[in-house]
N, C-alpha and C positions, 0 to 999 in steps of 0.2 A: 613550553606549556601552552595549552590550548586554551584561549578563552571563554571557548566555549562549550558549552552541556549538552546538547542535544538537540534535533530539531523539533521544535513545536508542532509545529503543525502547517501544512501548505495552505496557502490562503487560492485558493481557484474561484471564479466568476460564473454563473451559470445562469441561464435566462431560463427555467425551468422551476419554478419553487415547490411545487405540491410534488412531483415526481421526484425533484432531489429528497427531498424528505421522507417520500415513500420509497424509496431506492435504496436506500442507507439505513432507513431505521427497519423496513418489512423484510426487505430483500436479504441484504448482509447484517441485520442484527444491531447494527450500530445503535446508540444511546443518544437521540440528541440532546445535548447539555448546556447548550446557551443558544437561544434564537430572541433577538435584538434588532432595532435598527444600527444601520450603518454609520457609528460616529462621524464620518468623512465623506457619506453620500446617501442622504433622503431617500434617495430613490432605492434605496437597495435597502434590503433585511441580512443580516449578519447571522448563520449557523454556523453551531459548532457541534460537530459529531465526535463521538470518544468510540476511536478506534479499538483502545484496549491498551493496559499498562501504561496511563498517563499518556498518548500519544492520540492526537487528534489531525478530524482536514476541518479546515472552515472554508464556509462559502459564501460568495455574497451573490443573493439572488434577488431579483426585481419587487420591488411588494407590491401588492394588488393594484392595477390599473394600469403600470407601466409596461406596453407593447414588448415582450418576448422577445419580436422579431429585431428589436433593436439592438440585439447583443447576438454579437459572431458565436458560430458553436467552434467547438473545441477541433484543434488538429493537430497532428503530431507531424514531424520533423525538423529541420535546422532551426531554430530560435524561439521555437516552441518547447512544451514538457510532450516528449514521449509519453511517458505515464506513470501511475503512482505507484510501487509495489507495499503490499502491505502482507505481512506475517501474518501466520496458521499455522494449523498443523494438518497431516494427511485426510484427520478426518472432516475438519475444517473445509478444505477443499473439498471434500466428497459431499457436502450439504451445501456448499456454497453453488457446487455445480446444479444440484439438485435445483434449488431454489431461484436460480437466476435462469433454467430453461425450464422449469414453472411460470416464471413470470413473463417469459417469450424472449430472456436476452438472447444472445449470440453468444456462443463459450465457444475461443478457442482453446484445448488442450485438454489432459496436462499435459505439458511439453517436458521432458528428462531436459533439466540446464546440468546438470552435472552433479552434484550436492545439495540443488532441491528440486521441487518439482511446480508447476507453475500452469494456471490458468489466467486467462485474457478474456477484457469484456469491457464495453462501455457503457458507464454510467447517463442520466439520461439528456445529459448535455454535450454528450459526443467525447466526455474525458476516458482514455481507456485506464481500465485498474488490471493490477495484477495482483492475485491471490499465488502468496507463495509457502511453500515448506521443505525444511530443511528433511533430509532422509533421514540423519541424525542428528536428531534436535539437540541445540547446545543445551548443556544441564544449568540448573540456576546459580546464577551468582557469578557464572562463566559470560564474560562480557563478548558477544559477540565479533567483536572487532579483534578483542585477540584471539581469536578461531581463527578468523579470514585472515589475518595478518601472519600466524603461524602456519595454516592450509597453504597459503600463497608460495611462503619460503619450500615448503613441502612439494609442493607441485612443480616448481622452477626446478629442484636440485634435480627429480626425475624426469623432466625436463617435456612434462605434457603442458599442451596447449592451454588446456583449463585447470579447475580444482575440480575433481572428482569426490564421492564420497568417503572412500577410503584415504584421505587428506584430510579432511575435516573431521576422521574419526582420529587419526594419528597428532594431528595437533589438538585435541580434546586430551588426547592422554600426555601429552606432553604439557600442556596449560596447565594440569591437574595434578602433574607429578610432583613430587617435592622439591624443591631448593635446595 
């Protein structure tokens, strides 16, 4: 048995504060829902943006006066976070793209992963997000995990590389079928 419920929320550092904030609540809609000092360090202001469905990122960003240049921007590879993915749905993605080469980002995609579909972008601290969606969205109350878990076995028996979406539709009806 797992101890654990789920993850909260990633906590990321970003030397940016008026753009993170404009970035997350203008750009992608986010809610911000707690901005605070940094119990564990003055120098920093603590946000919290609500992703959606109880699931949040918090930040902790520099508060007014503190030199910017003093915090490394963000970079992906070995012992670093590649980057955040965070859920939508298709059309979700179609207004996030909108929105984010409105405001001059960079959008790579959508890229086909196999079962959903995915754009790339970084936020304004050099973190990349990914905005992703399922082709067949899991239906409610159907926990994700047992999709992937059931697509995965799905995928191995036919013995491809990845999970495609007629995997994730096959273990939908099998999650759903009776006992």
């Amino acid at each position: 048995m797992s101890l654990t419920i789920r993850i909260s929320h990633p906590a990321i550092s970003g030397a940016h504060a008026k753009e993170t904030i404009a970035f997350y609540t203008e750009v992608l809609g986010m809610e911000l829902v707690l901005r605070q000092p940094n119990l564990d360090f003055a120098a920093e202001e603590h946000l919290f943006f609500h992703v959606g469905n109880d699931n949040f990122i918090a930040y902790f960003v520099p508060v007014e006066g503190v030199d910017p240049a003093s915090y490394e921007q963000a970079r992906g590879g070995s012992g670093h976070m590649d980057h955040l993915a965070i859920d939508t749905d298709a059309a979700g993605i179609a207004e996030a793209h909108r929105r984010l080469t409105a405001a001059g980002v960079a959008v790579e995609g959508p890229i086909d992963r196999g079962y959903e579909r995915s754009i790339y972008f970084k936020d304004p601290n050099g973190v990349t997000l990914e905005l992703l969606a399922w082709i067949t969205a899991p239906p409610p109350g159907v926990p994700q995990a047992e999709i992937i878990k059931r697509a995965q076995q799905i995928r191995e028996a036919r013995g491809a590389a990845f999970i495609e979406d007629e995997d994730v539709q096959a273990a939908i009806a099998a999650v759903k079928a009776p006992a």
